[in-house]
C-alpha distance (Angstrom), angle and dihedral (degrees) to the residues before:
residue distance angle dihedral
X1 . . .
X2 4.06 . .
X3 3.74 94.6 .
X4 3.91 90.6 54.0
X5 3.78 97.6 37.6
X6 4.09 89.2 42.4
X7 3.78 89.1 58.2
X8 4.11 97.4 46.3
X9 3.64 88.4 52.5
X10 3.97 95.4 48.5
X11 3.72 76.1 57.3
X12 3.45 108.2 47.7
X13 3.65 89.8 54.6
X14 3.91 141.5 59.7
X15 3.76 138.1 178.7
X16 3.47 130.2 170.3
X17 3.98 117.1 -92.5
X18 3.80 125.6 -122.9
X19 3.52 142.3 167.1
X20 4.22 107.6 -81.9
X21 3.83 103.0 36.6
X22 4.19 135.9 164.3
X23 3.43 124.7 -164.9
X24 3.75 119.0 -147.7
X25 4.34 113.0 -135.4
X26 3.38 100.4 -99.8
X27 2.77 106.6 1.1
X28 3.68 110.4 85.3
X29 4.11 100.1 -149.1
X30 3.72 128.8 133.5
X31 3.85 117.6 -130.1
X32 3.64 117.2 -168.4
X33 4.15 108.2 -144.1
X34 4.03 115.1 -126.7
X35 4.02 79.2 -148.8
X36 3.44 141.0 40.4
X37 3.64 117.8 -80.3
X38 4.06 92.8 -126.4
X39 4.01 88.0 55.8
X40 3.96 90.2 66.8
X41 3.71 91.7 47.3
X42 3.72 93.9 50.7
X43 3.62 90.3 39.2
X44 3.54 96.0 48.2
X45 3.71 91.7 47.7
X46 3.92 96.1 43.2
X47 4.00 79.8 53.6
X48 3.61 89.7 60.3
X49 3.43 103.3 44.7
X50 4.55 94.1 44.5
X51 4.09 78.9 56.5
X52 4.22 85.3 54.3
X53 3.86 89.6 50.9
X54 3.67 94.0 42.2
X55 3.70 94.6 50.2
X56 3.72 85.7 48.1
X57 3.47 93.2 57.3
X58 3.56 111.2 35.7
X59 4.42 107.9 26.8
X60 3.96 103.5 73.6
X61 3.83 91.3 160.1
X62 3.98 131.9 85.6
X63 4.00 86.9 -121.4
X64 4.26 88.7 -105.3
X65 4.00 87.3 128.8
X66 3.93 89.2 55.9
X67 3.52 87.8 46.1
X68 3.26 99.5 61.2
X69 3.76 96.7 30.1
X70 3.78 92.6 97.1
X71 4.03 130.6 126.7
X72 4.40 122.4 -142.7
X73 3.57 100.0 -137.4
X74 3.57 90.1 -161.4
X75 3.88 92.8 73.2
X76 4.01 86.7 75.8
X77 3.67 109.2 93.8
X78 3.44 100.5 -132.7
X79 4.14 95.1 43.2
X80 3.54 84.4 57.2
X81 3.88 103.9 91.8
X82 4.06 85.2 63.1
X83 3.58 86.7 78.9
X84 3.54 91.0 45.3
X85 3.97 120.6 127.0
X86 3.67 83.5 -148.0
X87 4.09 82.5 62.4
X88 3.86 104.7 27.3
X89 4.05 93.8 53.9
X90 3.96 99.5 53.2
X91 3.56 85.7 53.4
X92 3.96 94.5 55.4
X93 3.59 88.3 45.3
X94 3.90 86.4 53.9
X95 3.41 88.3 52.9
X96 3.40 100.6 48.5
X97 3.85 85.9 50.5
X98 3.64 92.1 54.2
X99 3.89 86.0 50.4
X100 3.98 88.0 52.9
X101 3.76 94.2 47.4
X102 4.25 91.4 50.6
X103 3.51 89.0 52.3
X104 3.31 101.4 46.1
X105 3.61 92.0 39.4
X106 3.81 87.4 60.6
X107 3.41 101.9 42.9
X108 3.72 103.7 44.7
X109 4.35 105.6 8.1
X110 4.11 123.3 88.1
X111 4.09 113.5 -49.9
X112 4.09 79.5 -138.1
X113 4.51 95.6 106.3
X114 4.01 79.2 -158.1
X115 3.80 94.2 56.0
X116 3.74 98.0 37.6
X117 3.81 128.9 69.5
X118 3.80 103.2 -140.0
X119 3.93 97.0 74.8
X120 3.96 100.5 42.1
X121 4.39 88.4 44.9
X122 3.50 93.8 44.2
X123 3.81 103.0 48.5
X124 4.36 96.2 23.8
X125 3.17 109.3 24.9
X126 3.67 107.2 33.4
X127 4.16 105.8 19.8
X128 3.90 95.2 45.5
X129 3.58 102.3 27.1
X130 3.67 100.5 41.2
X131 3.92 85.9 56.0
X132 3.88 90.9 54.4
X133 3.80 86.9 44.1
X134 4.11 93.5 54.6
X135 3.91 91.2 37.0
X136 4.17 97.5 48.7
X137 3.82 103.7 26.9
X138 4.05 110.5 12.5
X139 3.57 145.5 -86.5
X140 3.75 103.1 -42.2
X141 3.87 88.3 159.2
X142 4.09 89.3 72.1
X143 4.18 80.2 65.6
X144 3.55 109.8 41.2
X145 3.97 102.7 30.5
X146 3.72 103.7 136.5
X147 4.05 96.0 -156.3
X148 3.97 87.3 54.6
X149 3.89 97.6 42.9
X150 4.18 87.2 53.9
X151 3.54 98.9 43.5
X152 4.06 92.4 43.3
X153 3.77 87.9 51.5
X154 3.57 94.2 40.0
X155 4.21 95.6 50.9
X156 3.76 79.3 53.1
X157 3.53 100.5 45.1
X158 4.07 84.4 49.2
X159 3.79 99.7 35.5
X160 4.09 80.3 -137.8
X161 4.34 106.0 114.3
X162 3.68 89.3 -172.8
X163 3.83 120.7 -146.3
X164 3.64 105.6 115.8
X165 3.92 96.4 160.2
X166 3.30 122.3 64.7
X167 4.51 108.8 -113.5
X168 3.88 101.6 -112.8
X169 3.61 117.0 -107.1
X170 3.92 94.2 -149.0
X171 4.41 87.0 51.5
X172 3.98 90.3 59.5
X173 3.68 109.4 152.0
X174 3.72 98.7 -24.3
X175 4.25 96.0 115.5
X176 3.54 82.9 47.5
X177 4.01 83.6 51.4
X178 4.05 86.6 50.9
X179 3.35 106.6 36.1
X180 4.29 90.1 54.3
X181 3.59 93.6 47.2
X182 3.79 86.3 59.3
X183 3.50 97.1 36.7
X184 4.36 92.7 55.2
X185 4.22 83.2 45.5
X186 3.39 90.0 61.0
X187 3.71 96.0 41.4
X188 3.72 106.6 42.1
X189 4.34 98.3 28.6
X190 3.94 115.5 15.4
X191 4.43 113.4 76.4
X192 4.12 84.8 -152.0
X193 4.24 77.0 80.9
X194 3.64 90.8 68.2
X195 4.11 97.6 47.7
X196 4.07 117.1 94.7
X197 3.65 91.6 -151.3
X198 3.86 91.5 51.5
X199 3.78 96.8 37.2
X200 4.03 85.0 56.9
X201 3.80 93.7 50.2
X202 3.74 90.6 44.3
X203 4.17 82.0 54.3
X204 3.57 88.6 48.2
X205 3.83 95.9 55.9
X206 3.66 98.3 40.5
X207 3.62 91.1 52.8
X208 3.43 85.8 49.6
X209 3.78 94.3 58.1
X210 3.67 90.8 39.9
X211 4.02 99.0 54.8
X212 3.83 84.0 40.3
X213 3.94 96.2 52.6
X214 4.30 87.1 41.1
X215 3.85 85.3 51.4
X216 4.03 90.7 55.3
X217 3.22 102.0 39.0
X218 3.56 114.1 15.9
X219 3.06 132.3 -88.6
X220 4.11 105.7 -92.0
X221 3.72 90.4 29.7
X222 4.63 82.7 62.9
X223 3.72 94.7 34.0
X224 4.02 92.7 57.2
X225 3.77 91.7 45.0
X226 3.83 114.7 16.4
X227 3.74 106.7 31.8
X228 3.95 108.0 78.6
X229 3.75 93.0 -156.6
X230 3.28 100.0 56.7
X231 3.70 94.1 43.7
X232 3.56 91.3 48.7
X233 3.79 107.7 41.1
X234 4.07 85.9 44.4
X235 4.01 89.9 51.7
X236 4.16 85.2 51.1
X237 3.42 96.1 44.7
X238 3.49 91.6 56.7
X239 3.37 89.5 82.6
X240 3.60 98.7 47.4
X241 4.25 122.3 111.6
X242 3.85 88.1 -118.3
X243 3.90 140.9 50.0
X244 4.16 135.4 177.3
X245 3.70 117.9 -146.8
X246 3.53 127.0 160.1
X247 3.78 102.1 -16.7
X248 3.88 93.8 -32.1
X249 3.66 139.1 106.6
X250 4.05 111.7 -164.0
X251 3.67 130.0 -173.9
X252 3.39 105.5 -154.6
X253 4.47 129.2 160.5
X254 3.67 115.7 -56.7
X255 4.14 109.9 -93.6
X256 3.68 99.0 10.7
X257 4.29 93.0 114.4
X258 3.71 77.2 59.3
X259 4.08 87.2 70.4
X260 3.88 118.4 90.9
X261 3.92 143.5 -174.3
X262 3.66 91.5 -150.0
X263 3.43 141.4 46.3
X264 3.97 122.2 -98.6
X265 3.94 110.0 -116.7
X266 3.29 119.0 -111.4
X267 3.56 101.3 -100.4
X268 4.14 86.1 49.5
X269 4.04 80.4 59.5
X270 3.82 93.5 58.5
X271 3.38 100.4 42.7
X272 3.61 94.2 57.7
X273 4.16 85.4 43.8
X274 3.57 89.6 58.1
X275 4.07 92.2 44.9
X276 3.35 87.6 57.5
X277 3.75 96.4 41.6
X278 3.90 96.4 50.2
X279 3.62 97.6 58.2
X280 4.23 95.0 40.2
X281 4.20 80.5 47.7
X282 3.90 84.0 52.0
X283 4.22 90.1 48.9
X284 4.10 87.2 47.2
X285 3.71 97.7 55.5
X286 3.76 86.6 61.3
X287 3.28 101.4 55.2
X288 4.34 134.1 88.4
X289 3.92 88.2 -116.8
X290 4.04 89.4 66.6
X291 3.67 86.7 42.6
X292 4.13 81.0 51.7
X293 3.70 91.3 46.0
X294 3.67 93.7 47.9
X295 4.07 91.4 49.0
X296 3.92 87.7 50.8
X297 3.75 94.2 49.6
X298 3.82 95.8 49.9
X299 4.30 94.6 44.6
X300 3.87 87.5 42.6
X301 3.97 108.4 109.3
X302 3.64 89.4 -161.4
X303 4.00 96.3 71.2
X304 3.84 96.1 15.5
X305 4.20 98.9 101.2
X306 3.69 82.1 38.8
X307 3.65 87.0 55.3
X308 3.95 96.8 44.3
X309 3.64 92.1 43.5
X310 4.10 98.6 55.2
X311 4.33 84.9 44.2
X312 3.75 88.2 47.6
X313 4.36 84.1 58.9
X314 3.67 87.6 49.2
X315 4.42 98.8 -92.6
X316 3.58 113.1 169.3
X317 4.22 80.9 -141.8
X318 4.15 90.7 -170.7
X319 4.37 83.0 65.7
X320 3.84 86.2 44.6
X321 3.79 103.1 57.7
X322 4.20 91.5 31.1
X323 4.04 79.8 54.4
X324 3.59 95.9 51.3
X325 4.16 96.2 42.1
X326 3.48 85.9 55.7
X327 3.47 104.2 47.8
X328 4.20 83.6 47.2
X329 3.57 99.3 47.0
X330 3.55 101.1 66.6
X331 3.52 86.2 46.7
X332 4.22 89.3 60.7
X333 4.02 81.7 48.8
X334 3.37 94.1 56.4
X335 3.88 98.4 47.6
X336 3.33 94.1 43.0
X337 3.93 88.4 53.9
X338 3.92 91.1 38.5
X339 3.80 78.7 65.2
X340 3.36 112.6 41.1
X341 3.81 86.2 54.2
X342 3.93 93.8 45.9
X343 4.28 78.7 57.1
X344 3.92 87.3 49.1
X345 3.86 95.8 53.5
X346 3.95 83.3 46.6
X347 3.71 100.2 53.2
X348 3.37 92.4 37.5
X349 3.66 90.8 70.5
X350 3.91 98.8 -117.0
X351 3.41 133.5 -76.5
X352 3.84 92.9 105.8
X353 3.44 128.8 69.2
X354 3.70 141.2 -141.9
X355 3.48 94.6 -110.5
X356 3.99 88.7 48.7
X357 3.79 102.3 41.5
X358 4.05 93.2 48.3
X359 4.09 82.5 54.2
X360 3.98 90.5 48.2
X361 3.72 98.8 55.4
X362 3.60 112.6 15.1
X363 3.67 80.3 95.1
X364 4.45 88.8 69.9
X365 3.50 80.5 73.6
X366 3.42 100.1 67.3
X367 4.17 94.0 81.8
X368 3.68 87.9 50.7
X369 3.49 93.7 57.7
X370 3.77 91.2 46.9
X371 3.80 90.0 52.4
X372 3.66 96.3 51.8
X373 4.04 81.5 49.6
X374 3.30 97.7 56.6
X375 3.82 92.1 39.1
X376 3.91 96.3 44.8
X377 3.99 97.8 40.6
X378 3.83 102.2 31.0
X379 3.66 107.2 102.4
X380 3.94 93.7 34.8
X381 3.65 84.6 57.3
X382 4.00 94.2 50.2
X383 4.11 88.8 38.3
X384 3.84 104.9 39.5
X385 3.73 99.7 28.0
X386 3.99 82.3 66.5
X387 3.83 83.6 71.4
X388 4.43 89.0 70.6
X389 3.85 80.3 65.8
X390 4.10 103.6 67.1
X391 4.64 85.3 28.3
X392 3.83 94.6 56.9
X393 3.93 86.8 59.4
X394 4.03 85.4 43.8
X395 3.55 105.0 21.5
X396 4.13 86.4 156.7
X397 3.61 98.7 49.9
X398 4.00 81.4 -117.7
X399 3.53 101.9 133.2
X400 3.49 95.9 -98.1
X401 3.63 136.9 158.5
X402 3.75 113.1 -166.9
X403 3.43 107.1 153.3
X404 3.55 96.8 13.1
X405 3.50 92.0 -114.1
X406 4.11 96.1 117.9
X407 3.86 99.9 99.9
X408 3.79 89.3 56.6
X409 3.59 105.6 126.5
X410 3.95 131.9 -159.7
X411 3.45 120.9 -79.8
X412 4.07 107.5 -156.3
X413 3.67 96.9 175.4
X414 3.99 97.1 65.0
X415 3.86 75.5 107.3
X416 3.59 140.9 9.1
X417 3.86 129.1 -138.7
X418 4.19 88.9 -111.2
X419 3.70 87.3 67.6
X420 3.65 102.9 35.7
X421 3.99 76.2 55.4
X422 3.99 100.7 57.5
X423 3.68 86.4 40.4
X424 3.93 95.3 55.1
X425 4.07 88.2 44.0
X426 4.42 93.8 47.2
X427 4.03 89.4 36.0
X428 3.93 91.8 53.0
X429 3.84 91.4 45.4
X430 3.67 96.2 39.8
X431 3.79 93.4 50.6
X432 4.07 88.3 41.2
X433 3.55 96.6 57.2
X434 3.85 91.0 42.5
X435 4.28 89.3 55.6
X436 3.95 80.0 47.9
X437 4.19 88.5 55.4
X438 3.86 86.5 46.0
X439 3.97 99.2 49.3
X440 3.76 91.4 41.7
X441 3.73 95.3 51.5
X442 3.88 95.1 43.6
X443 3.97 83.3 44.9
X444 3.93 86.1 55.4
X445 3.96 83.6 48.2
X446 4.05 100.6 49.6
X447 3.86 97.2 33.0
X448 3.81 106.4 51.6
X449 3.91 93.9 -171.1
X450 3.95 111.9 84.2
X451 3.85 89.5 -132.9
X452 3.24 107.5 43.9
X453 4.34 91.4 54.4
X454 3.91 87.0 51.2
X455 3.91 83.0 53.6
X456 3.45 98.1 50.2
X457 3.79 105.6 47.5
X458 4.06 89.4 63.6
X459 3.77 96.8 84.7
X460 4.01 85.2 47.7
X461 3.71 91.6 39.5
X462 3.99 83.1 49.1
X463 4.09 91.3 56.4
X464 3.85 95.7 38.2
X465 4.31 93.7 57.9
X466 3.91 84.3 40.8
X467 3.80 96.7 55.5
X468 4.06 89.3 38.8
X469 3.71 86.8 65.3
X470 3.84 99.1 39.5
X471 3.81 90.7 43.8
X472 4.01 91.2 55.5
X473 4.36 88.7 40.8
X474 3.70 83.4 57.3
X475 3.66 97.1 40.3
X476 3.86 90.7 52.3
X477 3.93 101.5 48.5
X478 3.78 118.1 107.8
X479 3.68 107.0 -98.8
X480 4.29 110.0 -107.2
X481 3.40 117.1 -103.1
């Protein structure tokens, strides 16, 4: 559904060229830069590394009094309601509704994804927005998830909860690790992605494995570990000024769920690697230097009769090598991160280990990857999202009008590729220097001496300026053609 509504909107619109330009995802606009290209790198990167120095200076604490700092807004009378079964269970009835309608929509509604509602909610609406919602406000998901709500209801419907063997320690998040990798194939390389009647049987089958792994196991033991939604809408709303919990709803400082006691298991650690990965793979594939890398591949007479000989069986050779980057990249992600936390557990003087340290602060990467979100998916979500509008009236692609909403048509200039451009630049700083608040206080946490945390945050303070810069390059290439 992107790559086809990416390409109508390059279409649609046209600016003049010149010589410094950024292209907003999506959104197919050129911007010309009142500065040099380089100087918002630099900047960007100096930014980063003043926040280091600050932090160094200024935050002598392990963050515990932030922690704790946090307010239940449910303890004011008239916030109360909001926590309210009254309120809580017509909106996982809407949800489940919603679910009902996709599937349908899929199964039975028009094969057209621009005249049916399943392909536009899906990837907009509920991929991209429901990622802003857990990183900005908190982890809606936990509410409204569809495969929780019918197993709850079904356990009690049954009086069987399910989970009669124990979830293996040693398996940890590694479906989780599986399923996602499959999940951001199918979303950022296969075309099946964009058709309703796939997209419904791809539902179908993951709620299959889902029920079946909540059946097992139980059904918190397979949410935590095997259903990627949950694990990644939790890991996002981490960072989010407000959590439930037990009958609560705290507001609390932006990023401090991201702080731990313990380390993150090793399969936690990859999964948030290959978050991070899938959405910097889906910035890449828009930029010349794939085009490059594409060129290179096709004139190279090393892989060329390989080349001819898989299109001669009928390959589609484009979803070949955009299958094997991404199953590499996150392998680059992970060395590079197996490294810089090998350096961390160096500088830090020992005591820590590689192992350890990558577990303690792979977690400070969680705001990065919400900035680069926010930055990357922004304007598709303000332009495409629009599209929910005229498909709730005709969510079939029947013709129908029901709440006269259908002749709604696309407004592209809700925002323009200037602002999508100082968003991208303050989001990646903002979110930056907030990883940089995380590392340092779990650094204060893990190293007890002073010194020896200030030493061991350069390797990750290292990594974080270098990805600012190469996350706002990416961001400001001209999307591919």
């Amino acid at each position: 559904m992107q790559k086809v509504y990416t390409g109508l909107v390059a279409f649609a619109i046209a600016i003049p060229l010149s010589t410094v330009p950024v292209w907003a995802h999506a959104f197919g606009v050129r911007y010309d830069l009142p500065l040099p290209l380089w100087l918002y790198l630099a900047g960007a990167g100096a930014a980063v590394a003043l926040s280091f120095a600050v932090m160094a200076v200024f935050l002598k604490d392990d963050g515990d009094e932030h922690e704790v700092a946090n307010f239940d807004l449910l303890t004011i009378p008239l916030l109360r309601w909001l926590g309210h079964p009254w309120l809580l269970n017509p909106i996982r009835l809407l949800s489940l509704a919603v679910f009902t309608v996709l599937l349908a929509a899929g199964f039975f509604g028009n094969p057209d994804p621009f005249k049916n509602i399943a392909p536009t909610f899906i990837w907009v609406v509920w991929w991209v927005g429901m990622a802003f919602v857990s990183a900005l406000i908190g982890n809606l998901w936990d509410l409204v998830n569809p495969w929780k709500i019918i197993f709850t209801w079904m356990v009690k419907l049954r009086g069987e909860p399910g989970g009669g063997w124990p979830y293996p320690v040693w398996l940890g998040r590694w479906p989780a690790v599986g399923i996602f990798l499959i999940f951001a194939w199918m979303e950022l390389i296969s075309e099946q992605g964009e058709q309703p009647r796939q997209l419904a049987m791809l539902i179908v089958g993951y709620s299959a494995v889902t029920w079946t792994g909540m059946r097992m196991f139980g059904r918190d033991a397979w949410l935590w570990h095997g259903e990627i939604f949950t694990v990644v809408f939790e890991l996002l709303a981490r960072f989010a000024p407000s959590h439930g919990k037990a009958g609560t709803w705290r507001i609390r400082f932006p990023s401090i769920g991201l702080l731990r006691r313990h380390p993150v298991p090793v399969s936690g650690v990859c999964f948030v690697l290959l978050l991070l990965t899938s959405v910097t793979f889906d910035g890449i594939l828009e930029t010349p230097m794939w085009a490059s890398i594409l060129d290179w591949i096709a004139e190279s007479q090393a892989v060329r009769p390989a080349l001819i000989a898989m299109q001669d069986f009928g390959v589609d050779l484009i979803v070949v090598i955009k299958s094997i980057a991404l199953f590499t990249l996150p392998m680059v992600f992970i060395a590079v991160f197996v490294l810089t936390s090998n350096a961390i557990a160096w500088a830090g003087g020992g005591g820590v280990g590689t192992r350890a340290a990558a577990g303690y602060f792979v977690l400070s990467l969680i705001p990065i990857a919400i900035a680069y979100h926010l930055s990357h998916y922004l304007s598709y979500l303000l332009i495409a999202g629009q599209n929910i509008i005229p498909l709730v009236s005709d969510p079939f692609g029947f013709g129908w009008d029901l709440f006269g909403t259908k002749g709604y048509a696309v407004d592209i200039g809700v925002v323009n590729a200037k602002m999508i451009w100082y968003v991208a630049v303050t989001a990646i700083v903002i979110g930056h220097v907030l990883a940089v608040y995380v590392a340092h206080v779990m650094a204060v946490r893990v190293f007890e001496d002073r010194s020896r945390a200030l030493r061991s945050q350069i390797p990750m303070l290292i990594l974080m300026v270098a990805y600012t810069m190469i996350s706002l390059w990416i961001l400001s290439q001209p999307i591919v053609a």
